[in-house]
C-alpha atoms as a printed R data frame, in Angstrom:
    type eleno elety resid chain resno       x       y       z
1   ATOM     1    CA   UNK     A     1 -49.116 259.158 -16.645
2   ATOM     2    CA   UNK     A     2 -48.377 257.038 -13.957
3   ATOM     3    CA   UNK     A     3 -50.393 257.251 -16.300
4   ATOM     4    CA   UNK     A     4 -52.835 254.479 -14.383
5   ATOM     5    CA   UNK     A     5 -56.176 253.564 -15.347
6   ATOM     6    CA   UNK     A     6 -58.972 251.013 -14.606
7   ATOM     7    CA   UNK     A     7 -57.077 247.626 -14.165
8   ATOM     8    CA   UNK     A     8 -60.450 245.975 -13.944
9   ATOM     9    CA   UNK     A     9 -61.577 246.445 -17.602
10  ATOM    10    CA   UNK     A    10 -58.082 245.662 -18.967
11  ATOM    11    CA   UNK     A    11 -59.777 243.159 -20.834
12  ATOM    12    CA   UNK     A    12 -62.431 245.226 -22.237
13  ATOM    13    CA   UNK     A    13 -59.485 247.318 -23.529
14  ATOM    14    CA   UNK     A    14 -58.382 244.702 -25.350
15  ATOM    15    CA   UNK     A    15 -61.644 244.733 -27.469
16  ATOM    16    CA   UNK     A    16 -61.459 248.257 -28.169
17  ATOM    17    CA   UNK     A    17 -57.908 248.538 -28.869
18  ATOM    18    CA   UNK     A    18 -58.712 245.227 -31.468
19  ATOM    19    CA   UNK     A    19 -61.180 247.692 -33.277
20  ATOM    20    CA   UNK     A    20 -59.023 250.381 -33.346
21  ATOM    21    CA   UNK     A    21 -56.211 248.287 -34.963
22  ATOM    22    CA   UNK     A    22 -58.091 247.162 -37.453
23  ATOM    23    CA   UNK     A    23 -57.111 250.463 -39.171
24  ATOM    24    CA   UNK     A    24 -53.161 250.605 -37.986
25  ATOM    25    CA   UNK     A    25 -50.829 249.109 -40.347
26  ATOM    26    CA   UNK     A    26 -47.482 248.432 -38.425
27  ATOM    27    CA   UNK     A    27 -44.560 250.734 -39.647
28  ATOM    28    CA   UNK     A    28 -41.610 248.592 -38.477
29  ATOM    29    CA   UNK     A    29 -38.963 248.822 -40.825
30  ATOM    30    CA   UNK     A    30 -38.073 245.470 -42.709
31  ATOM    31    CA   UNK     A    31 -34.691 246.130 -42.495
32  ATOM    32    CA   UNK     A    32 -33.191 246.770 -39.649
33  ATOM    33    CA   UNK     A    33 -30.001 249.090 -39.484
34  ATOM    34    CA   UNK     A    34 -28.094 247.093 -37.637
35  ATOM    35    CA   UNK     A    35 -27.758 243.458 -38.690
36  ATOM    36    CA   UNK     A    36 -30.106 241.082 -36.197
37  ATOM    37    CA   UNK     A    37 -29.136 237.177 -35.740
38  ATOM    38    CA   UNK     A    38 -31.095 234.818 -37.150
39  ATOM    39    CA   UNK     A    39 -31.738 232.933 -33.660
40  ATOM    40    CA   UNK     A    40 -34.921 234.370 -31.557
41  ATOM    41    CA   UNK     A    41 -33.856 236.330 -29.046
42  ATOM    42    CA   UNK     A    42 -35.506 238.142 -26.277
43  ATOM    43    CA   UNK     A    43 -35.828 241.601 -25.144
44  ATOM    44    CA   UNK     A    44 -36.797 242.801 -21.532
45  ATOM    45    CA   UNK     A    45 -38.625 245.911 -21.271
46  ATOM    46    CA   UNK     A    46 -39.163 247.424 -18.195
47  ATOM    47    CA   UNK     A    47 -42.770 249.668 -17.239
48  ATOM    48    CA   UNK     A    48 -44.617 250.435 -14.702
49  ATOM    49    CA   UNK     A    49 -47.379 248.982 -13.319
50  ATOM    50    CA   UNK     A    50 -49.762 250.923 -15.481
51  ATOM    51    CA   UNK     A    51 -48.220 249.898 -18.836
52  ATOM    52    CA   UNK     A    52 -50.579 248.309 -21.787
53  ATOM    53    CA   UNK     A    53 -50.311 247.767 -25.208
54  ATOM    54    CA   UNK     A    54 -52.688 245.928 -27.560
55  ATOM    55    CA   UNK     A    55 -51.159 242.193 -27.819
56  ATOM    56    CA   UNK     A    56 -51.439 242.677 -31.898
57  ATOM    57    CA   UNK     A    57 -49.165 245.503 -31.398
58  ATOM    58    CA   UNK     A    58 -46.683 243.554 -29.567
59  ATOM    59    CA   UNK     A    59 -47.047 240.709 -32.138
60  ATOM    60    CA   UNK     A    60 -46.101 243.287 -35.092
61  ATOM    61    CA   UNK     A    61 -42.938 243.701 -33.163
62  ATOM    62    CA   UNK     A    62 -41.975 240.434 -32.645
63  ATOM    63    CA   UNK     A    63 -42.781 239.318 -36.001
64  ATOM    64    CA   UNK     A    64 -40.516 241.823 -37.528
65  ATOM    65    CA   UNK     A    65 -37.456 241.167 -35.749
66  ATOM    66    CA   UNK     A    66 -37.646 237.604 -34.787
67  ATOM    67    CA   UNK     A    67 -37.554 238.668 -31.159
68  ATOM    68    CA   UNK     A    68 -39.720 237.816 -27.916
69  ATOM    69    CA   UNK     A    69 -41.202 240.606 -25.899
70  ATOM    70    CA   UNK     A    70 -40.719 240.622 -22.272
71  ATOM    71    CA   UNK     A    71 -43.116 242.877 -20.475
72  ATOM    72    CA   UNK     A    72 -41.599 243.335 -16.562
73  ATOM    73    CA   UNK     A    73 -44.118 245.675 -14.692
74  ATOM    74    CA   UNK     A    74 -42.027 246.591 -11.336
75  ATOM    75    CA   UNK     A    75 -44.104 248.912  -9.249
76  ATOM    76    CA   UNK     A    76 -45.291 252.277  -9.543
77  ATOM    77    CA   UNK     A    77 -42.818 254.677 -11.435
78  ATOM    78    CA   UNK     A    78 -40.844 255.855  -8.843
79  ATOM    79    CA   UNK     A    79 -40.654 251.963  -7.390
80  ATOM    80    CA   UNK     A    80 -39.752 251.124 -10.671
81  ATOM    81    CA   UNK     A    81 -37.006 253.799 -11.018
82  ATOM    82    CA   UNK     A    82 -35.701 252.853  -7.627
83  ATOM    83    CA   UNK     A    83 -34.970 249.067  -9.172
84  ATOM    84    CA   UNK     A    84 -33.480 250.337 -12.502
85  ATOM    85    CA   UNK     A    85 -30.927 252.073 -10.550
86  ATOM    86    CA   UNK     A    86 -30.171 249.368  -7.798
87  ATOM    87    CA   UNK     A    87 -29.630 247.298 -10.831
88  ATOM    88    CA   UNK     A    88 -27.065 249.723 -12.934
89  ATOM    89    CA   UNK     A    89 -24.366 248.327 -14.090
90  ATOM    90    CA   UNK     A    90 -26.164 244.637 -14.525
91  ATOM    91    CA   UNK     A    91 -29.642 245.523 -15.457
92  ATOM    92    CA   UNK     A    92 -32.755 243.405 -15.547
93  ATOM    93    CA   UNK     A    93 -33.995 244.530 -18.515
94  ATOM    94    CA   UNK     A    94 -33.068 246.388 -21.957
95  ATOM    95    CA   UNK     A    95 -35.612 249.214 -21.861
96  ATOM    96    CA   UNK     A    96 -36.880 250.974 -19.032
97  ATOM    97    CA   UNK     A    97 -40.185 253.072 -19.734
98  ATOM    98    CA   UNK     A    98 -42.399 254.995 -17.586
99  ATOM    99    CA   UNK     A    99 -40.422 257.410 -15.908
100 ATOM   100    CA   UNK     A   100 -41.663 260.752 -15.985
101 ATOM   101    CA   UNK     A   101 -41.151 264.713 -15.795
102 ATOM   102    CA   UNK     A   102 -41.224 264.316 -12.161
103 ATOM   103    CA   UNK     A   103 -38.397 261.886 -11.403
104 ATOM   104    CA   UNK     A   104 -36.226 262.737 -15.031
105 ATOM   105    CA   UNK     A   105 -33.528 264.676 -13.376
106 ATOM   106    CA   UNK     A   106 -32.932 261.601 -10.603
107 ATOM   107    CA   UNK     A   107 -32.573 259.279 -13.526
108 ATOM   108    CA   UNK     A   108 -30.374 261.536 -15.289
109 ATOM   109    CA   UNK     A   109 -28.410 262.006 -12.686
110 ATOM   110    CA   UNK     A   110 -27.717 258.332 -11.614
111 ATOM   111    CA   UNK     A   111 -26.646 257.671 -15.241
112 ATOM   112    CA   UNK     A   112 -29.028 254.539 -16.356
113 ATOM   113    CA   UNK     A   113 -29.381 255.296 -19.785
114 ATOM   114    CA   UNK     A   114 -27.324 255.126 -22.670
115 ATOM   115    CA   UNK     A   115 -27.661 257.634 -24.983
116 ATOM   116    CA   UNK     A   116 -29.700 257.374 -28.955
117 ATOM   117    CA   UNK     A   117 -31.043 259.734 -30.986
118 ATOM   118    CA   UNK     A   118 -33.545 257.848 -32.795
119 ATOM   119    CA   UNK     A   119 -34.845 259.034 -36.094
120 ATOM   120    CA   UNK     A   120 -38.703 258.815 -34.936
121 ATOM   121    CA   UNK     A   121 -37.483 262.238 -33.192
122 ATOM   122    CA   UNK     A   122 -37.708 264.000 -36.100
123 ATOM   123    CA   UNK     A   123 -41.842 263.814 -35.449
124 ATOM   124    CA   UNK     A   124 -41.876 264.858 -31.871
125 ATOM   125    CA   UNK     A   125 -42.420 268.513 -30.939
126 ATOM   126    CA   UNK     A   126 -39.128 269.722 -28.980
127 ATOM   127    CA   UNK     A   127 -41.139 270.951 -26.377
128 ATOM   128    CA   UNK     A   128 -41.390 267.337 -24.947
129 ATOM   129    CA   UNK     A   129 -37.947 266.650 -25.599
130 ATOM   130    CA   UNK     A   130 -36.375 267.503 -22.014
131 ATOM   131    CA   UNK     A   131 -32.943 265.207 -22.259
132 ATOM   132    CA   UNK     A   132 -30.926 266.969 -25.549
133 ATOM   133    CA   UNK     A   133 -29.053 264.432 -25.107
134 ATOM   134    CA   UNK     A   134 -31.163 261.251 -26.104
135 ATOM   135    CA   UNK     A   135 -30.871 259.457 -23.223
136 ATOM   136    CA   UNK     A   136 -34.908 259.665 -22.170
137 ATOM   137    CA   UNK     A   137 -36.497 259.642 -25.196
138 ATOM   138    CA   UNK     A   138 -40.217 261.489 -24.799
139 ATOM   139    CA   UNK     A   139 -43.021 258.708 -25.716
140 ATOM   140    CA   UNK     A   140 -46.544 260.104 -24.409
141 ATOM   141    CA   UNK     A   141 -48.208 262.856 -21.625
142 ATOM   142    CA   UNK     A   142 -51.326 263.476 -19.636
143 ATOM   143    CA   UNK     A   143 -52.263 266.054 -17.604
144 ATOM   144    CA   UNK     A   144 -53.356 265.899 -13.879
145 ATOM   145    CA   UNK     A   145 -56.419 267.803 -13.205
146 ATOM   146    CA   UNK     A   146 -59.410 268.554 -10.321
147 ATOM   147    CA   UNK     A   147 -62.343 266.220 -12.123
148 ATOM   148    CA   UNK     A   148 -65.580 267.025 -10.973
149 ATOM   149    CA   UNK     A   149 -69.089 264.161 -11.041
150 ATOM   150    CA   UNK     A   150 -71.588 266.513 -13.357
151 ATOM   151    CA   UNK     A   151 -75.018 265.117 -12.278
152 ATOM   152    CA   UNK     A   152 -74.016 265.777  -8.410
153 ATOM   153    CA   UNK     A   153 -73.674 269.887  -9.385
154 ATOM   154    CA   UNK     A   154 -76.310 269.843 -11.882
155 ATOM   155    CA   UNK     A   155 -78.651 267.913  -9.042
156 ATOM   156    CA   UNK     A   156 -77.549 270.317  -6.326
157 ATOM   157    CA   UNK     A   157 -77.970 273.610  -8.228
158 ATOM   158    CA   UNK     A   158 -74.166 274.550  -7.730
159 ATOM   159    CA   UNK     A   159 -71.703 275.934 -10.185
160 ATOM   160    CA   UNK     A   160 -68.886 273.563 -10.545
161 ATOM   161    CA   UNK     A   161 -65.595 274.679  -9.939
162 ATOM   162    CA   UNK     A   162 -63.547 276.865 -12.084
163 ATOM   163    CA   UNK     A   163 -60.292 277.298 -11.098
164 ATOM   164    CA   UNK     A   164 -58.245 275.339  -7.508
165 ATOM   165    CA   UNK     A   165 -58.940 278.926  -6.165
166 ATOM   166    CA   UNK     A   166 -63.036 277.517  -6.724
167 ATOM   167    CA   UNK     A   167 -61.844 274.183  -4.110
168 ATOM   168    CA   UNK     A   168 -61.392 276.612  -1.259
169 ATOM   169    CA   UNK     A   169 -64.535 278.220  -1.155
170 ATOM   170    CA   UNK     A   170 -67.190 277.656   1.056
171 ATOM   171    CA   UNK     A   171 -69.591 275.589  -1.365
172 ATOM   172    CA   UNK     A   172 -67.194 272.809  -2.088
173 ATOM   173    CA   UNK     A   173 -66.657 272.338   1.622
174 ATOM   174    CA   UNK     A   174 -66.046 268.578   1.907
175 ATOM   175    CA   UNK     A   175 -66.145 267.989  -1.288
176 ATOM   176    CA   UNK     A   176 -62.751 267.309  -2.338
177 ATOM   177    CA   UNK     A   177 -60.597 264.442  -2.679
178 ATOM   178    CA   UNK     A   178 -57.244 264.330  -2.938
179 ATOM   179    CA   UNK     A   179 -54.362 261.601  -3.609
180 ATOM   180    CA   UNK     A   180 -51.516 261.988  -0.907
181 ATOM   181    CA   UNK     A   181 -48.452 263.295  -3.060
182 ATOM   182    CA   UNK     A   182 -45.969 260.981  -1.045
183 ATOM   183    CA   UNK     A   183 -47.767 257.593  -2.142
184 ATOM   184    CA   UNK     A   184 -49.178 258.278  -5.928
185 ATOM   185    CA   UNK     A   185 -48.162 259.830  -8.759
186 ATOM   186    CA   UNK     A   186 -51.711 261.833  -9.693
187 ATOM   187    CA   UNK     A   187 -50.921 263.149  -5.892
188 ATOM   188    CA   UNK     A   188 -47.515 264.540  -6.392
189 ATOM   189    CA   UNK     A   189 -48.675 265.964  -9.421
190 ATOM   190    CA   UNK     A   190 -51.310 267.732  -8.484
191 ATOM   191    CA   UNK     A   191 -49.019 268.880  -5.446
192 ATOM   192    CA   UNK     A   192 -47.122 270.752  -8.173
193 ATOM   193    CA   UNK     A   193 -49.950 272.289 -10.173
194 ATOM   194    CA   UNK     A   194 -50.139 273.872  -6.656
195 ATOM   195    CA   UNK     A   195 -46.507 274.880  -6.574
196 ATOM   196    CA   UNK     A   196 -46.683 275.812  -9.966
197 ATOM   197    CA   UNK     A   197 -49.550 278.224  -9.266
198 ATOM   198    CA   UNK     A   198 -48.895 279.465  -6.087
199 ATOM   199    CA   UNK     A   199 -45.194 279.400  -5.792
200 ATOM   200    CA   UNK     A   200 -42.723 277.706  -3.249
201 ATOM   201    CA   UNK     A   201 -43.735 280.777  -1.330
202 ATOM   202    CA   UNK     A   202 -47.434 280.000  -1.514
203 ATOM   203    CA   UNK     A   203 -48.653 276.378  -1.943
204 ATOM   204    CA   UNK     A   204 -48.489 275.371   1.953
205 ATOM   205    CA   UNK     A   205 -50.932 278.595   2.340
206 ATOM   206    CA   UNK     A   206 -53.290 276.991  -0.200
207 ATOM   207    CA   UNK     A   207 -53.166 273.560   1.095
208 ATOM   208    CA   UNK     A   208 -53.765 275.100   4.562
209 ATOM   209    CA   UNK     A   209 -57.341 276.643   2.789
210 ATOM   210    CA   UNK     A   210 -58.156 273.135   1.277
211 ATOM   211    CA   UNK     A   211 -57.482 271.276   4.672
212 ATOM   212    CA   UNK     A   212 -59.979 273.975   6.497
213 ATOM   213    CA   UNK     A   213 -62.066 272.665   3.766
214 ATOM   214    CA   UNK     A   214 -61.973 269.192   4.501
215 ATOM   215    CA   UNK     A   215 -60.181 268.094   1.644
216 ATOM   216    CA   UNK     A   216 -60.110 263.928   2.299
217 ATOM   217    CA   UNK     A   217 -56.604 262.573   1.176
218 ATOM   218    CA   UNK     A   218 -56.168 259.096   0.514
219 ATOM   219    CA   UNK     A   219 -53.578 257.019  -0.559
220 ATOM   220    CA   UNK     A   220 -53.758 256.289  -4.229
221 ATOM   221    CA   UNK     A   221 -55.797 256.884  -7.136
222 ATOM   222    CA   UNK     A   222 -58.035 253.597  -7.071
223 ATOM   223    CA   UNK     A   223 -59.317 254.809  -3.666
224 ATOM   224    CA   UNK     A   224 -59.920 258.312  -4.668
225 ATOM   225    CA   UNK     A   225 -61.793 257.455  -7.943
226 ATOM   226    CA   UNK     A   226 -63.435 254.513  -7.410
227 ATOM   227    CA   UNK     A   227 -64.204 254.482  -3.624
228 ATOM   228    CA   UNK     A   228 -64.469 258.064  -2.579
229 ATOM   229    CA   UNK     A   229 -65.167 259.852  -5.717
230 ATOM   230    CA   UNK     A   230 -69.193 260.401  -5.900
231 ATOM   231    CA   UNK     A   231 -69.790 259.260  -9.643
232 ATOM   232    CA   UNK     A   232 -68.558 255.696  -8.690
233 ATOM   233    CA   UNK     A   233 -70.631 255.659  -5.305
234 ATOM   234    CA   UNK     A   234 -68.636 257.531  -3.093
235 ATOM   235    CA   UNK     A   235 -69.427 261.360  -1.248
236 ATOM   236    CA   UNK     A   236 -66.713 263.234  -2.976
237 ATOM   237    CA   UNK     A   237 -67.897 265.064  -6.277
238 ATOM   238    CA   UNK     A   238 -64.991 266.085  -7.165
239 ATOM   239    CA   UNK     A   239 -61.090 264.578  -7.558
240 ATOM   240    CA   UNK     A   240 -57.993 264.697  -8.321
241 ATOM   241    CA   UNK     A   241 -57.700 262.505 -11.651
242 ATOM   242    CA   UNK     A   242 -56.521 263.354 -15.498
243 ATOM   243    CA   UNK     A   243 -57.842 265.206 -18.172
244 ATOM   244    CA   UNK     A   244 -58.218 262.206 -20.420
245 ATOM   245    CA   UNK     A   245 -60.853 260.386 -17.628
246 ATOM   246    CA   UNK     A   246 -63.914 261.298 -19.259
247 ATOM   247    CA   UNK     A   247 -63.291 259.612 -22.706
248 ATOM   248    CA   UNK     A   248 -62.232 256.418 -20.500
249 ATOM   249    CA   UNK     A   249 -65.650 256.945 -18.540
250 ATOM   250    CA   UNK     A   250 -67.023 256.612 -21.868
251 ATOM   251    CA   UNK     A   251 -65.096 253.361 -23.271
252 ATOM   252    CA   UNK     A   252 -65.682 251.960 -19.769
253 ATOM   253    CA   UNK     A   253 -69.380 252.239 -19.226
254 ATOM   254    CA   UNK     A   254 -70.890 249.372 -18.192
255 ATOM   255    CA   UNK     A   255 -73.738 250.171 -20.040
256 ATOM   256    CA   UNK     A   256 -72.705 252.004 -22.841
257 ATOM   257    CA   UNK     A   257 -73.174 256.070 -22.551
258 ATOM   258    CA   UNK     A   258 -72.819 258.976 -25.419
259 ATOM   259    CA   UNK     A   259 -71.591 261.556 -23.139
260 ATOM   260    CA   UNK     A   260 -69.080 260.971 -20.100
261 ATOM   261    CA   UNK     A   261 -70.010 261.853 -16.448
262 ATOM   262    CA   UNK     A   262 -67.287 263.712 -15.406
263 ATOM   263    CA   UNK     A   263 -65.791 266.789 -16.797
264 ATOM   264    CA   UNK     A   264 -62.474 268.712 -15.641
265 ATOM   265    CA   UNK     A   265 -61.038 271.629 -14.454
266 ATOM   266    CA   UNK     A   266 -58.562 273.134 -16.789
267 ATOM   267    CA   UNK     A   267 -58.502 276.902 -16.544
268 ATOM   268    CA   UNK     A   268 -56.231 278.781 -14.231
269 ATOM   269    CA   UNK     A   269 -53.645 276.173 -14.469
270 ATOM   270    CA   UNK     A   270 -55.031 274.091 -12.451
271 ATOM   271    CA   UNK     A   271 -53.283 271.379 -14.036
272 ATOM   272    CA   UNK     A   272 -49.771 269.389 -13.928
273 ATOM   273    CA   UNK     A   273 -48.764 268.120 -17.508
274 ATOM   274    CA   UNK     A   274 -46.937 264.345 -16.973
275 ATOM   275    CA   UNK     A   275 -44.331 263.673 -19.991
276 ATOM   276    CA   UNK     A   276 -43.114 259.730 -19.947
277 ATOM   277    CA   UNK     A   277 -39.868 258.634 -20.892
278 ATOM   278    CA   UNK     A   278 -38.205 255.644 -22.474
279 ATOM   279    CA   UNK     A   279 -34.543 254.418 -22.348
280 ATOM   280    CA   UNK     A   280 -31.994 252.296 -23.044
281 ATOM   281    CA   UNK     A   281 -30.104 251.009 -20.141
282 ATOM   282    CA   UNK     A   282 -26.549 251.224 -19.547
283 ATOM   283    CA   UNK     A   283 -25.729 247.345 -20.222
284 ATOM   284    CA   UNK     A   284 -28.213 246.015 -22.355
285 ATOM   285    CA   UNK     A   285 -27.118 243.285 -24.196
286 ATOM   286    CA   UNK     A   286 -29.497 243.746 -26.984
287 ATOM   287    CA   UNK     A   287 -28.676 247.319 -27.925
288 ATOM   288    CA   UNK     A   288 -29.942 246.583 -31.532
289 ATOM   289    CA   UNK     A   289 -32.841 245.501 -30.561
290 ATOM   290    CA   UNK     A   290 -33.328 248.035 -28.032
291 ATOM   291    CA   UNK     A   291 -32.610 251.256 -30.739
292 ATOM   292    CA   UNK     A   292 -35.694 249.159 -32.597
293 ATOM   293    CA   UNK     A   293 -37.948 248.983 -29.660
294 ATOM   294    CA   UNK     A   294 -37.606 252.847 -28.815
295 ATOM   295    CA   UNK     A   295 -37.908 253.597 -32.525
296 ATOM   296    CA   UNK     A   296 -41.216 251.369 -32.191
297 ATOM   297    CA   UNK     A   297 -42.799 252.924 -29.655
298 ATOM   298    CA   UNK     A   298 -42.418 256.672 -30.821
299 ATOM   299    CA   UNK     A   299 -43.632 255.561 -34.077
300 ATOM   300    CA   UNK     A   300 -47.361 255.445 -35.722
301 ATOM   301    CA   UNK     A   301 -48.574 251.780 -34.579
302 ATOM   302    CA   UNK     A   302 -47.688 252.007 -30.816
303 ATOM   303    CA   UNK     A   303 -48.409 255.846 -30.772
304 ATOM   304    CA   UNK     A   304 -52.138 255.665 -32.489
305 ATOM   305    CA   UNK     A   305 -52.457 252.474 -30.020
306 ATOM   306    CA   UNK     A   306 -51.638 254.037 -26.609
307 ATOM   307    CA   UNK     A   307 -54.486 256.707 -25.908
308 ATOM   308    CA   UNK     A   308 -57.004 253.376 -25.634
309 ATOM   309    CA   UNK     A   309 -54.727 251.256 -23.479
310 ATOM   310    CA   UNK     A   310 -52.988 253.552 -21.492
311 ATOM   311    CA   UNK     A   311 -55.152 256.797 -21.466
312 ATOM   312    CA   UNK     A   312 -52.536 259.581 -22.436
313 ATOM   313    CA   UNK     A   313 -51.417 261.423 -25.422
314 ATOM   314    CA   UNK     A   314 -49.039 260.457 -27.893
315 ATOM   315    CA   UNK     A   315 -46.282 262.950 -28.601
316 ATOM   316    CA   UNK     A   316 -45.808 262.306 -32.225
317 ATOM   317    CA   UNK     A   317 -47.464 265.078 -33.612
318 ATOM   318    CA   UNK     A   318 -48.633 262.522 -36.644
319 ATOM   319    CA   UNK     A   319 -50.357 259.986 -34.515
320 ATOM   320    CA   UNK     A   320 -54.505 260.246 -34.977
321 ATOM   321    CA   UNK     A   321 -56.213 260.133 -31.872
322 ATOM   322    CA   UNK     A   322 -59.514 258.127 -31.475
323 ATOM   323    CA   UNK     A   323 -62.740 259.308 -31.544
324 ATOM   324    CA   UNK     A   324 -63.093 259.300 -27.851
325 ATOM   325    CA   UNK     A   325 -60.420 261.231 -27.511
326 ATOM   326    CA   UNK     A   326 -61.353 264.242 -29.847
327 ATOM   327    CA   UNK     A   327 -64.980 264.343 -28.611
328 ATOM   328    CA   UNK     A   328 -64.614 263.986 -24.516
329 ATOM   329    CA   UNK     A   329 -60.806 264.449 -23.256
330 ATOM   330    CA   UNK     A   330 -60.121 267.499 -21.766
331 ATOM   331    CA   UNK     A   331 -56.630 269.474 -22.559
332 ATOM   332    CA   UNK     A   332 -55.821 272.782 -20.837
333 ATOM   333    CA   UNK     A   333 -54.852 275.766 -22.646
334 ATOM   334    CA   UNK     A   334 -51.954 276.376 -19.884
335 ATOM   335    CA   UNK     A   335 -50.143 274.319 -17.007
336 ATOM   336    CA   UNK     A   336 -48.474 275.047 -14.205
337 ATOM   337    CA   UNK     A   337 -44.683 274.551 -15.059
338 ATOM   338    CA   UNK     A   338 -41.723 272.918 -13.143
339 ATOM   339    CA   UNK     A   339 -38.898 272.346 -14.839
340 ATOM   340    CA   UNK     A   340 -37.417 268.501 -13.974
341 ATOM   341    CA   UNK     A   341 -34.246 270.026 -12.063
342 ATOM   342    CA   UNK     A   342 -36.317 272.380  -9.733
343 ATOM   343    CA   UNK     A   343 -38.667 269.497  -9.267
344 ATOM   344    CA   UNK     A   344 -35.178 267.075  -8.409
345 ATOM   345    CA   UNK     A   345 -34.095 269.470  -6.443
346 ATOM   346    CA   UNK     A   346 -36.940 270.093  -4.010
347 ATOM   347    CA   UNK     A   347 -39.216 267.352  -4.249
348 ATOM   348    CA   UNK     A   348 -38.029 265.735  -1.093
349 ATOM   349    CA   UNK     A   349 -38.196 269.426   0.924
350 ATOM   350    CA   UNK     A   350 -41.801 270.229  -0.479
351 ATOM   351    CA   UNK     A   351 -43.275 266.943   0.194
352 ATOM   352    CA   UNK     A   352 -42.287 266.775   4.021
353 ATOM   353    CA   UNK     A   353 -43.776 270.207   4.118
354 ATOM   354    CA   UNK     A   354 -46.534 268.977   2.879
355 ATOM   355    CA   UNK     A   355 -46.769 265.917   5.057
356 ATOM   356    CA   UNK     A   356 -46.128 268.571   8.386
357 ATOM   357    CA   UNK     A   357 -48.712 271.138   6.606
358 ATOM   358    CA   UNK     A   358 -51.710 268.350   5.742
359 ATOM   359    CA   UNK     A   359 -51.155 265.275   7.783
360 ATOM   360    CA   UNK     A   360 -50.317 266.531  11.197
């Protein structure tokens, strides 16, 4: 989810996440399990770059186990991944979170995690759970969706789009923005909706149809969204973004707005569902406190905090979401599945078939 959103009103986050704590009670547990020396000690915690959490919910933590919170952003998620397994064996940290659906299998597979089974499980629909055994532990998920700027297709006369069959036709010539798949996260995930809807057989056809289009690919999301993307000044009306951008149009409004600008496209799956992962690595001197910290984050404080720092879904099926979220985030009915080990398995082939099909 790599997940992702608006560094430049991180501190406006802060504000709104303070509000919305105001009703959170934290529900560590006062006694931990496993006996915890008196001394402070610190635990590292590995993220991506798009990790947030309200400080008071960080605080809660640390209060409860006498412990200080290390926060070590290290690149993108798949940057990130690449360090936690350079580093196996002697890691840098005791937690890595952020890796996702779409890299699972590779981090399986190069054995960083130790198993757990934690007990905040029991609240998290299996359908999330895609590691049976415990070693990446299911936390929160998005989904990756065409977004669309209403007032440009309400000021034009033209239906939006319905369906990624809609983003080949001749009315949203040049209208289309993509990320490339090889360079974000939102771009490789949308490169699998495709997949997923199309087939192995049939996505290089499609993308063939978007690039006699002129679909515009750029780099990463800040470019498409905020530089390209027509409802923050650019001449793209539509892009490649997640379903949860219009309530975060809403928190984000400079001046403040009761309905968001943007709405999505979620039929037909036209959409890639992101699941992100947390885990204890293999080495971690702080096990104990690691078991805690996982425990932490699938439970009510961090869970009920997340959707207003980090803009995605919490898994625990108990968690209330905000306001914003109920009224203006968009969730589709169906997605276009890939299972993690077809994804492992082929990401490398699809992508320079991409790269051949789009770029060259």
């Amino acid at each position: 989810m790599s997940r992702k959103y608006f560094l430049f009103a991180l501190v406006l986050a802060m504000f709104f996440s303070a509000c919305a704590q105001a009703t959170v009670s934290p529900t560590v547990s006062a006694e931990p399990s496993t006996p915890i020396p008196s001394e402070q000690r610190t635990l590292t915690v590995m993220t991506h770059d798009s990790f947030a959490a309200s400080d008071d919910v960080i605080r809660a933590f640390e209060s409860a186990y006498d412990v200080a919170v290390r926060i070590l952003p290290s690149g993108d998620a798949g940057t990130a991944l690449n360090k936690a397994i350079l580093s196996k064996g002697n890691p840098i940290a005791d937690v890595f979170y952020g890796v996702d659906n779409t890299f699972l299998s590779r981090a399986l597979s190069e054995d960083i995690f130790e198993p757990y089974n934690s007990p905040k499980l029991a609240n998290v629909p299996s359908v999330f759970i895609l590691d049976p055994k415990g070693r990446a532990l299911p936390v929160d998920y998005g989904d990756v969706c065409p977004n669309y700027d209403k007032a440009y297709f309400a000021g034009k006369g033209i239906q939006p789009p319905r369906s990624l069959e809609d983003l080949t036709k001749p009315e949203y010539k040049g209208l289309l923005v993509v990320e490339n798949p090889a360079t974000s996260s939102p771009g490789l995930a949308f490169l699998l909706a495709t997949i997923g809807r199309f087939g192995a057989d049939g996505y290089l056809d499609y993308w063939k149809a978007l690039v006699a289009n002129d679909v515009l690919v750029v780099n990463d999301w800040d470019t498409a969204y905020y530089t390209e993307f027509s409802a923050h000044g650019g001449t793209h009306p539509i892009v490649i973004s997640y379903g949860s951008s219009p309530p975060a149009e809403v928190v984000f409004a400079s001046t403040p707005i009761s309905e968001p600008t943007t709405a999505v496209v979620t039929t037909g799956k036209s959409c890639f569902r992101q699941v992100e992962f947390v885990g204890i690595l293999k080495g971690s001197q702080n096990r104990d406190l690691a078991e805690k910290w996982v425990d932490y984050m699938l439970d009510l404080t961090f869970q009920q905090d997340m959707p207003l720092q980090m803009f995605v879904y919490p898994v625990n099926k108990e968690a209330k979401l905000p306001e914003q979220f109920v009224k203006f985030a968009a969730s589709p009915a169906e997605t276009s599945e890939i299972s993690p080990d077809e994804i492992a398995a082929n990401r490398e082939a699809w992508l320079q078939a991409w790269t051949e099909t789009v770029l060259r």
